[in-house]
C-alpha positions as CSV (number, residue, x, y, z in Angstrom):
1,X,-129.7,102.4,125.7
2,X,-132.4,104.6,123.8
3,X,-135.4,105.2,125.0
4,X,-137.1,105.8,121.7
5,X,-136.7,104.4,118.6
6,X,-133.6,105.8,116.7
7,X,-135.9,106.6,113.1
8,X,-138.3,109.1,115.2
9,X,-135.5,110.6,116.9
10,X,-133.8,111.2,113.9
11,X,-136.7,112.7,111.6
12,X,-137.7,115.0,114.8
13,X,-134.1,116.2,114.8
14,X,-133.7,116.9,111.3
15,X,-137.5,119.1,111.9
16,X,-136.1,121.1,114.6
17,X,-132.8,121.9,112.6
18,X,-135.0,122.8,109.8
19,X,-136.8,125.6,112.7
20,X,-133.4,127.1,113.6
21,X,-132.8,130.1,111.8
22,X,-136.3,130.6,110.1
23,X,-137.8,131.2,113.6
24,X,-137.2,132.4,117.2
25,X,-137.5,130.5,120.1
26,X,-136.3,129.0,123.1
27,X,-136.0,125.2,123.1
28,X,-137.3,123.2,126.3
29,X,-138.6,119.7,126.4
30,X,-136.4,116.3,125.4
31,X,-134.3,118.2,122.9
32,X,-133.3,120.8,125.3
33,X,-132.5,118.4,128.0
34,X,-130.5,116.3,125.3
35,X,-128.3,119.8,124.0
36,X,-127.6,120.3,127.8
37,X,-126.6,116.5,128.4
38,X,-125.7,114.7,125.6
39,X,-127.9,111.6,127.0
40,X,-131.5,110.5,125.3
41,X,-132.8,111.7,122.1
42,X,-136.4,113.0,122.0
43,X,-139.0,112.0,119.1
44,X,-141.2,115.2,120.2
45,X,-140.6,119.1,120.1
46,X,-141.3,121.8,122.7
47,X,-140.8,125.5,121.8
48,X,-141.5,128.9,123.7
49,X,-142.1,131.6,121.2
50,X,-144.1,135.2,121.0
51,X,-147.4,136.1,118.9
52,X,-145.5,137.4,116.8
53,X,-143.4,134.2,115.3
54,X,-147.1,131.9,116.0
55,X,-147.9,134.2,113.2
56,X,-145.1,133.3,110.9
57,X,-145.7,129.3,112.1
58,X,-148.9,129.7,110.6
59,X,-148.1,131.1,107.3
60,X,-146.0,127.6,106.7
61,X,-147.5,125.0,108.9
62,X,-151.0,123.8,110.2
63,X,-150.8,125.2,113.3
64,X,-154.0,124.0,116.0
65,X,-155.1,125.3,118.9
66,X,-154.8,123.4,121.9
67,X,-157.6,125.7,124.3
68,X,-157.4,122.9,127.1
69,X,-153.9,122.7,127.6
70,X,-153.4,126.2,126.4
71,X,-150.6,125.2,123.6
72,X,-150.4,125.1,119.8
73,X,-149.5,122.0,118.2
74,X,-148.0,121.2,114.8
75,X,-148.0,117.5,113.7
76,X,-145.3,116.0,110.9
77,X,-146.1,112.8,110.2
78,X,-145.8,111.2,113.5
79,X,-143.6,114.1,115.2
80,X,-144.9,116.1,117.5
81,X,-144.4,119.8,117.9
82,X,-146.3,121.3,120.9
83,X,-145.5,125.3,121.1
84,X,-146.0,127.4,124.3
85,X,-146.9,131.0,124.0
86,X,-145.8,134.0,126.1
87,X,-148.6,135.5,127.6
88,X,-151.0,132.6,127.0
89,X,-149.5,128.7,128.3
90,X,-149.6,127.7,131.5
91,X,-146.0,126.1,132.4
92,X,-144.4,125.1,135.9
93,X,-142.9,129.2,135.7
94,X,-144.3,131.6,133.4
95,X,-143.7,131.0,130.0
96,X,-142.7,134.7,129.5
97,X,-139.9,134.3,132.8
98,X,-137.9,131.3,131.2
99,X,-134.1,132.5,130.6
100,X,-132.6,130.8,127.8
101,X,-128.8,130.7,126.6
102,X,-127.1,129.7,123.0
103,X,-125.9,125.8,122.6
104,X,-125.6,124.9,119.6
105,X,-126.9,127.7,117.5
106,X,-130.2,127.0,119.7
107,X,-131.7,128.9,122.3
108,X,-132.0,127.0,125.1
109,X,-134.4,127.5,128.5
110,X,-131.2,127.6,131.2
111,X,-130.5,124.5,133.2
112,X,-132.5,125.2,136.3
113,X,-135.1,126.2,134.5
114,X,-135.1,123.3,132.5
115,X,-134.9,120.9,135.0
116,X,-137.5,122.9,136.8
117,X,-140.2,122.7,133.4
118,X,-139.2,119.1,132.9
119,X,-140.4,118.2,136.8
120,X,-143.1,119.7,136.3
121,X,-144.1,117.4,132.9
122,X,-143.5,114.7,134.6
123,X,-145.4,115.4,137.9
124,X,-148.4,115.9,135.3
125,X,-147.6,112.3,133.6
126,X,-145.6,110.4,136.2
127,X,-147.9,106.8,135.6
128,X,-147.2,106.9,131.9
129,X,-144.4,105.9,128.8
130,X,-143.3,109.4,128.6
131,X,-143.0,110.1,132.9
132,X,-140.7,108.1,132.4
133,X,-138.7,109.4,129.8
134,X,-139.1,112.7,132.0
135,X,-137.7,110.8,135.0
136,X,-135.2,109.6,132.8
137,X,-134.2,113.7,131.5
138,X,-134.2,114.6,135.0
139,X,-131.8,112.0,135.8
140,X,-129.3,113.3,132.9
141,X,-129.4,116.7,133.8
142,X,-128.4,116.0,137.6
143,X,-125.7,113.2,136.4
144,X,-124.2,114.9,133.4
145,X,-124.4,119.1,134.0
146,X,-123.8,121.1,136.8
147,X,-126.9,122.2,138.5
148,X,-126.7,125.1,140.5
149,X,-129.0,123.8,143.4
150,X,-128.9,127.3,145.1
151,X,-129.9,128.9,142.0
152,X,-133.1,126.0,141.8
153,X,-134.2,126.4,144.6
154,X,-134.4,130.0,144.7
155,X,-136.7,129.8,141.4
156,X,-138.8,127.1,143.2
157,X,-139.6,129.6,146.1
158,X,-140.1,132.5,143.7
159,X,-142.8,130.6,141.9
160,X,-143.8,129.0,145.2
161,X,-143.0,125.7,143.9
162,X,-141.3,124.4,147.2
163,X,-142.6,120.4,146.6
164,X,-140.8,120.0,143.1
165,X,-137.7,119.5,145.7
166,X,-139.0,116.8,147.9
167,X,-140.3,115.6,144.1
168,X,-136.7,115.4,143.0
169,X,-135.4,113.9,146.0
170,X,-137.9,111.0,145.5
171,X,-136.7,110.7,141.8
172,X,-133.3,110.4,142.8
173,X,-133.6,107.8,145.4
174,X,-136.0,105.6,143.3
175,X,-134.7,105.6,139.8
176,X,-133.0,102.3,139.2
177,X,-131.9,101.6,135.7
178,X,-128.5,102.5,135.5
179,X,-127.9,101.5,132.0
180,X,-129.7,104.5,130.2
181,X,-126.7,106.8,131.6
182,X,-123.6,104.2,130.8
183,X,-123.0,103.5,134.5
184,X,-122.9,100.1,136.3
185,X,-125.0,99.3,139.1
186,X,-122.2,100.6,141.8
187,X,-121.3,103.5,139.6
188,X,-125.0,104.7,139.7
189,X,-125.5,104.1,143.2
190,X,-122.6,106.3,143.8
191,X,-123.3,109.1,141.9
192,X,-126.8,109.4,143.8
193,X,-125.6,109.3,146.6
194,X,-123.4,112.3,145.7
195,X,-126.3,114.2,144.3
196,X,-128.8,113.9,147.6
197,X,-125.4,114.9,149.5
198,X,-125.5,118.1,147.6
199,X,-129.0,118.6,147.9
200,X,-129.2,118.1,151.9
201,X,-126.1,121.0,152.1
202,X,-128.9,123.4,149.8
């Protein structure tokens, strides 16, 4: 089951395709969770990239200034491209810290740190459509890629970010819609169970 509509996801894919190559930066948000998982599609994009390529963004797009949230935004049609800046955004860990690796031609913010940035969106919108959809990336992360718990949890305590555990536990143990992940009721229920096991031994 989709979460959004299949013509956004596909016009927001064919954008961020149209990014890779021209410009550097690291992918987080939906579309990273989705190259790490293989599960929902995303109809917005989130980048991480210098000065340096906001400058060449600029020179091709109309490129706002977001002061309050302290991003850029670029709007196609009705896609969505929010862009966080080294040195300037305010994530859940330092923009500049974020460790990426290659899928897919992309660079990609690292799995722990992914799941780590997507928490942290959807503690900031957990009562609306897209907290959900966050809950929902969170979920595909922990059912479908091997998340180094150790390795999260040692970020979390770097960046003194201790509650984004008990936050995921909660997740876990709530989440009830099976069908977004192709798992029966007793399938799902199984797999949790298997994730808080792991997270009690971390």
């Amino acid at each position: 089951m989709e979460y959004w509509h299949d013509i956004q996801t596909t016009k927001s894919w064919e954008i961020l395709k149209s990014l890779k190559g021209k410009f550097a930066f690291i992918l987080i948000g939906g579309w990273g969770v989705y190259l790490w998982s293989h599960g929902q599609k995303s109809k917005d994009i989130d980048i991480i990239i210098d000065f340096q390529t906001l400058s060449k963004l600029k020179q091709t797009y109309d490129v706002r200034k977001n002061e309050k949230l302290r991003k850029y935004e670029i709007k196609i049609d009705d896609i969505d491209i929010d862009i966080y800046v080294k040195h300037f955004s305010n994530l859940t860990i330092p923009v500049e810290d974020v460790k990426s690796t290659k899928i897919e031609g992309f660079d990609v913010a690292q799995l722990e740190y992914m799941l780590i940035l997507k928490q942290g969106a959807e503690l900031q919108r957990k009562d609306s459509e897209k907290g959900e959809k966050d809950r929902i990336d969170i979920m595909n992360m922990l059912l479908k890629c091997d998340v180094d718990f150790f390795e999260y949890v040692s970020i979390l305590k770097s960046y003194d970010k201790k509650g984004l555990f008990t936050r995921l536990v909660s997740i876990i143990r709530n989440f009830r819609e099976p069908s977004y992940f192709g798992m029966n009721q007793r399938q799902f229920k199984l797999a949790k169970s298997r994730m808080l096991e792991k997270l009690k031994r971390v």
